[in-house]
PAFI-742721 format. One record per residue: residue in one letter; x, y, z of N, C-alpha, C, O in turn. Coordinates in steps of 0.001 Angstrom, whole numbers, plus 500000, padded with zeros to 6 digits. Example, Ala and Ser with C-alpha at 12.3 -4.5 7.8 and 13.67 -1.06 7.14 Angstrom:
! PAFI-742721
(a; (513190; 494310; 507800); (512300; 495500; 507800); (513200; 496700; 507800); (514236; 496681; 508465))
(s; (512850; 497750; 507080); (513670; 498940; 507140); (512900; 500030; 507870); (513409; 501138; 508039))
//
This chain:
! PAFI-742721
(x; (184317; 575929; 490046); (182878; 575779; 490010); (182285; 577102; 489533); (182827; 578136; 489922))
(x; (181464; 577153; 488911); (180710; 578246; 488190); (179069; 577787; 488299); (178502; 576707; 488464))
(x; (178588; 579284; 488106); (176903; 578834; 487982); (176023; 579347; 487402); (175590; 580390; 487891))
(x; (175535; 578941; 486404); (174251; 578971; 485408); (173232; 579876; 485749); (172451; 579295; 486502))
(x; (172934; 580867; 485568); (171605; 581277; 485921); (171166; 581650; 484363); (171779; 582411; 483614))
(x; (169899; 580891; 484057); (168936; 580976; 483111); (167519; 581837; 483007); (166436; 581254; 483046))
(x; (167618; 583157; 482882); (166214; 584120; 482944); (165464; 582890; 481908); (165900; 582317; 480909))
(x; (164292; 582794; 482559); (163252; 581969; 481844); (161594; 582246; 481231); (160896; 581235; 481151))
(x; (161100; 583306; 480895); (159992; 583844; 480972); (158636; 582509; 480010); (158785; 581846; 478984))
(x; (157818; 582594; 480674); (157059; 581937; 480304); (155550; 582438; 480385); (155586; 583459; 481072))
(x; (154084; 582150; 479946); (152621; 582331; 480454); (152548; 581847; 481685); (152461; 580649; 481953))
(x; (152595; 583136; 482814); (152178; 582396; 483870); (151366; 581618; 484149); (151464; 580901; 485145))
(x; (150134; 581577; 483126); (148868; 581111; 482858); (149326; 579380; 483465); (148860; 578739; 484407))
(x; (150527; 578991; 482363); (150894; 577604; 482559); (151853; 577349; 483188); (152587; 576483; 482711))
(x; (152223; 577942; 484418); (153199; 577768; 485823); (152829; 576294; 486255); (153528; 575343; 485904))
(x; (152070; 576196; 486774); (152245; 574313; 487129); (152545; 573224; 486167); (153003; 572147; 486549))
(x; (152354; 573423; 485227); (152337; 572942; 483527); (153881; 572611; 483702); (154445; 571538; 483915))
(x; (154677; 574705; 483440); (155944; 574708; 483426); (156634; 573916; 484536); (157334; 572955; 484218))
(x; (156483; 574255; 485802); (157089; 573431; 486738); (157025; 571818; 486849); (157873; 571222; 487513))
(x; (156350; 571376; 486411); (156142; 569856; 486449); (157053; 569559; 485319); (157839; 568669; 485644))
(x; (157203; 569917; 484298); (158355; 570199; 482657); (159736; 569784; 483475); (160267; 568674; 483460))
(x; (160216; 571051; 484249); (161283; 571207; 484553); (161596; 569873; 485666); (162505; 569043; 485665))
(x; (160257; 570097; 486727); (160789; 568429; 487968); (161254; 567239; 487090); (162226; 566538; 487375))
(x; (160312; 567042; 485776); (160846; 566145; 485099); (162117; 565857; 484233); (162897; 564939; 483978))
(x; (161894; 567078; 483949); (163900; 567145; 482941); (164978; 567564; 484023); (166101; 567935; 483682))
(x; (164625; 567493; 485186); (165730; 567612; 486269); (166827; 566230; 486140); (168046; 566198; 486310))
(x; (166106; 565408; 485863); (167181; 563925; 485502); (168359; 564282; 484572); (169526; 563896; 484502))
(x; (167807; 564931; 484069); (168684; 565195; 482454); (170039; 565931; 482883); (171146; 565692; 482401))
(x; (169662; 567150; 484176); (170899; 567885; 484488); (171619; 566772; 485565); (172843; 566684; 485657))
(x; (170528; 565802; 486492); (171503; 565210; 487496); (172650; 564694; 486434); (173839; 564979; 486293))
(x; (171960; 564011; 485912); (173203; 562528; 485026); (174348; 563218; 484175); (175276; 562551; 483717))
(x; (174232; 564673; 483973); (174848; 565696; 483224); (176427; 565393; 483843); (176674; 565258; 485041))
(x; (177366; 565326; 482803); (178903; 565459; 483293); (178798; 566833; 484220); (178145; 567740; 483704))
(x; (179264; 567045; 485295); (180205; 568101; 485736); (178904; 569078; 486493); (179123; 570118; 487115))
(x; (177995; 568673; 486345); (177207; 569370; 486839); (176495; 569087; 488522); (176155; 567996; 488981))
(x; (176439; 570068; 489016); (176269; 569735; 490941); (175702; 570059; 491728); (175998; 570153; 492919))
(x; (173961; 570491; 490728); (173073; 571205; 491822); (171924; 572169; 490298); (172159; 572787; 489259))
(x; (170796; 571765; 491041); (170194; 572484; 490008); (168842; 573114; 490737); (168354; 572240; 491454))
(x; (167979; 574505; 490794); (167072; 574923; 491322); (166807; 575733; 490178); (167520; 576098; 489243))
(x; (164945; 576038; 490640); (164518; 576619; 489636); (163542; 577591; 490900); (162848; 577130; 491806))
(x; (163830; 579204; 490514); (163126; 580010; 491016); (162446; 580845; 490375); (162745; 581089; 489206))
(x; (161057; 581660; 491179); (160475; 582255; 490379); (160154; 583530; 491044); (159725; 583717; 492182))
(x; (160520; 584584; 489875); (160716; 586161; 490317); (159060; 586592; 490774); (158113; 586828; 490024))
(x; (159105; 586594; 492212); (157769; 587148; 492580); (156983; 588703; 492164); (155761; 588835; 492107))
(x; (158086; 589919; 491873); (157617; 591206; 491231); (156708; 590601; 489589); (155699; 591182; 489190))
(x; (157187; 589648; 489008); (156647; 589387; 487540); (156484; 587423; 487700); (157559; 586826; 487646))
(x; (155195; 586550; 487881); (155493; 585888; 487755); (155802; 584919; 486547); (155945; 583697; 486585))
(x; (155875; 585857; 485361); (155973; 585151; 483970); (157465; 584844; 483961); (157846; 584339; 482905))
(x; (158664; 585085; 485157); (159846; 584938; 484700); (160322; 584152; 485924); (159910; 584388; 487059))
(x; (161078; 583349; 485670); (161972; 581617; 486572); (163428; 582283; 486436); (163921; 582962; 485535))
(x; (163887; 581873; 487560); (165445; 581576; 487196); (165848; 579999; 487253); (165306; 579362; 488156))
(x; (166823; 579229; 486309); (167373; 578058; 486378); (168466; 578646; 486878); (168947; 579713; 486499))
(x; (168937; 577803; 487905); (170203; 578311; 488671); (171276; 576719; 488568); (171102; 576063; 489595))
(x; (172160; 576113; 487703); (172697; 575771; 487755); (174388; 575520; 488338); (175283; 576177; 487805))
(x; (174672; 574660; 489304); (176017; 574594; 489151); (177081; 573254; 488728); (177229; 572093; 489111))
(x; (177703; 574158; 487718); (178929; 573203; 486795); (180064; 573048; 487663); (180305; 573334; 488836))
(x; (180769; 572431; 486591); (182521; 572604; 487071); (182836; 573180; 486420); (184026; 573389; 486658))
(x; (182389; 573906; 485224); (183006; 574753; 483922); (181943; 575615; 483481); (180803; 575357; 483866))
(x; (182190; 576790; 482584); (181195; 576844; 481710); (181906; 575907; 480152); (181374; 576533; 479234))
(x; (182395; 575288; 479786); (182388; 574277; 479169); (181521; 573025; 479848); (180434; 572763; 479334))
(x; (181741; 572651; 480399); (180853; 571524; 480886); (179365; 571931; 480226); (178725; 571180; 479490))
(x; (178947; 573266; 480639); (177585; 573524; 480343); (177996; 573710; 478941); (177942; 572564; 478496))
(x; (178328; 574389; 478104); (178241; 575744; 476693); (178330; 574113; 475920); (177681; 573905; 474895))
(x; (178947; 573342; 476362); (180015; 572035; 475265); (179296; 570902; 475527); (178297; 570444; 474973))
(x; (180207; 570363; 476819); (179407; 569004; 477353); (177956; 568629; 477102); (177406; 567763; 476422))
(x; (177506; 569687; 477976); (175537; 569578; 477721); (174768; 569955; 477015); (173558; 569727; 477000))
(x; (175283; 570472; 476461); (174327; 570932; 475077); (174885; 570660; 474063); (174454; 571299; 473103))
(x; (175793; 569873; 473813); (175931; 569083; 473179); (175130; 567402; 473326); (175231; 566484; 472512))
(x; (174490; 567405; 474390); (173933; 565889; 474822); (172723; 565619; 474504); (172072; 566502; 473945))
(x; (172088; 564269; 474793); (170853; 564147; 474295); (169976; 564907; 475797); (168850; 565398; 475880))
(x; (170695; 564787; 476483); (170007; 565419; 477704); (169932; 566901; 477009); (168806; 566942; 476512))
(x; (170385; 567733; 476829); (170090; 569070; 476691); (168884; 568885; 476202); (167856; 569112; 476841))
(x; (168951; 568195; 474307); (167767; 568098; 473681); (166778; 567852; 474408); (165977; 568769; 474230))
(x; (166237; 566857; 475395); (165379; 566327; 476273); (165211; 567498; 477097); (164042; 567681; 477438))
(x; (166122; 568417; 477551); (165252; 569104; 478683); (164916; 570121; 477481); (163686; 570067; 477477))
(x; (165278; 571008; 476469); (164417; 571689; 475275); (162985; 571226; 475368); (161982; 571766; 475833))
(x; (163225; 569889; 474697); (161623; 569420; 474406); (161047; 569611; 475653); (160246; 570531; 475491))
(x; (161011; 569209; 476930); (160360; 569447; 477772); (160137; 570854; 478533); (159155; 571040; 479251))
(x; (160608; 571312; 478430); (160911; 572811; 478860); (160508; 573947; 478000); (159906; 574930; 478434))
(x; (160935; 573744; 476499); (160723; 574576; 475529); (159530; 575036; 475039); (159439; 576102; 474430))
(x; (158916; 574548; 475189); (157371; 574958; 474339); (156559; 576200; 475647); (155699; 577059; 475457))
(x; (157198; 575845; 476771); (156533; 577167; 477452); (157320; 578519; 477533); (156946; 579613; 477956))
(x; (158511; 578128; 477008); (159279; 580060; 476915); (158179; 580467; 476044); (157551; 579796; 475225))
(x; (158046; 581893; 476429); (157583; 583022; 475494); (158185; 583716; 474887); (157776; 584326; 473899))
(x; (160084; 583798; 475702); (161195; 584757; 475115); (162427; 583517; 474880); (162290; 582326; 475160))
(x; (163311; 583991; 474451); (164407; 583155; 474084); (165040; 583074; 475665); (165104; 584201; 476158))
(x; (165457; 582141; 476445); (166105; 582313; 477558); (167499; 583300; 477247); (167982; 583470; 476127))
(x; (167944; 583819; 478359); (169222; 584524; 478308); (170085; 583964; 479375); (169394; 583876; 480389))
(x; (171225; 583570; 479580); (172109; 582727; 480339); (172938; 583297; 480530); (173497; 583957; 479654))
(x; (173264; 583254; 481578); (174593; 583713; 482084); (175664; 583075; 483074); (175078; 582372; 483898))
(x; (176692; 583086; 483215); (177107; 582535; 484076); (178427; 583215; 485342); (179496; 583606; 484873))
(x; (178259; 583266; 486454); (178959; 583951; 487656); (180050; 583018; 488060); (180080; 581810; 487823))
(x; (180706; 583534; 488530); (181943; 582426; 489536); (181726; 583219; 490802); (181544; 584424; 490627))
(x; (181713; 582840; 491858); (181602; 583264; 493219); (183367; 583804; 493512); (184474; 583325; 493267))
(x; (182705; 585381; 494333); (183832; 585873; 494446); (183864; 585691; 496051); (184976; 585271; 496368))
(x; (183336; 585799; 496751); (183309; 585763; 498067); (182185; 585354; 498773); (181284; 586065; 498329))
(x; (181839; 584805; 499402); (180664; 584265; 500491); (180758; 584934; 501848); (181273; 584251; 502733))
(x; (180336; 586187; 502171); (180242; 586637; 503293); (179490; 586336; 504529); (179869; 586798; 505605))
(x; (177821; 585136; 504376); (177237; 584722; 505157); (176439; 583953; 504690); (175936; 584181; 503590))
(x; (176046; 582564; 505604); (175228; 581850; 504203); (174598; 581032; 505852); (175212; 580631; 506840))
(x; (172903; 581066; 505448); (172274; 580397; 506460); (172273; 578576; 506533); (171699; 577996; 507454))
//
């Protein structure tokens, strides 16, 4: 399992705009092969920037599977028109879990 985190910067101006975008293209990641959890947070020091926090079974699943799909395209269109910057993605594998509420 691996996990997606997507820096997302957008006009805060259109934060409810953006968030209603994303509740809606959330379908797109459920029905997604391999994918097992999706949240979207937002960096309180700057609020022009979100994190998408995805988790795969791969980063193939994500880099291949889904963006290769019509779902990717669908969450673009819905999502896309409020970046201001190109998203930057990355992805972690968990090395250890020391405490979790």
């Amino acid at each position: 399992m691996i996990t997606e985190i997507a820096t997302l910067t957008i006009d805060p101006a259109r934060a409810a705009e953006f968030e209603a975008a994303v509740a809606h293209a959330a379908s797109h990641f459920r029905d997604a092969a391999g994918c097992h959890g999706m949240l979207l947070t937002r960096v309180i020091e700057n609020p022009a920037l979100y994190h998408l926090i995805v988790r795969w079974d791969s980063v193939e699943q994500h880099m291949v599977t889904f963006r290769e799909s019509l779902g990717f395209r669908a969450w673009r269109e819905q999502a896309g028109p409020f970046f201001t910057a190109a998203p930057v993605v990355i992805h972690t594998g968990l090395v250890a879990a020391y405490f979790h509420d």
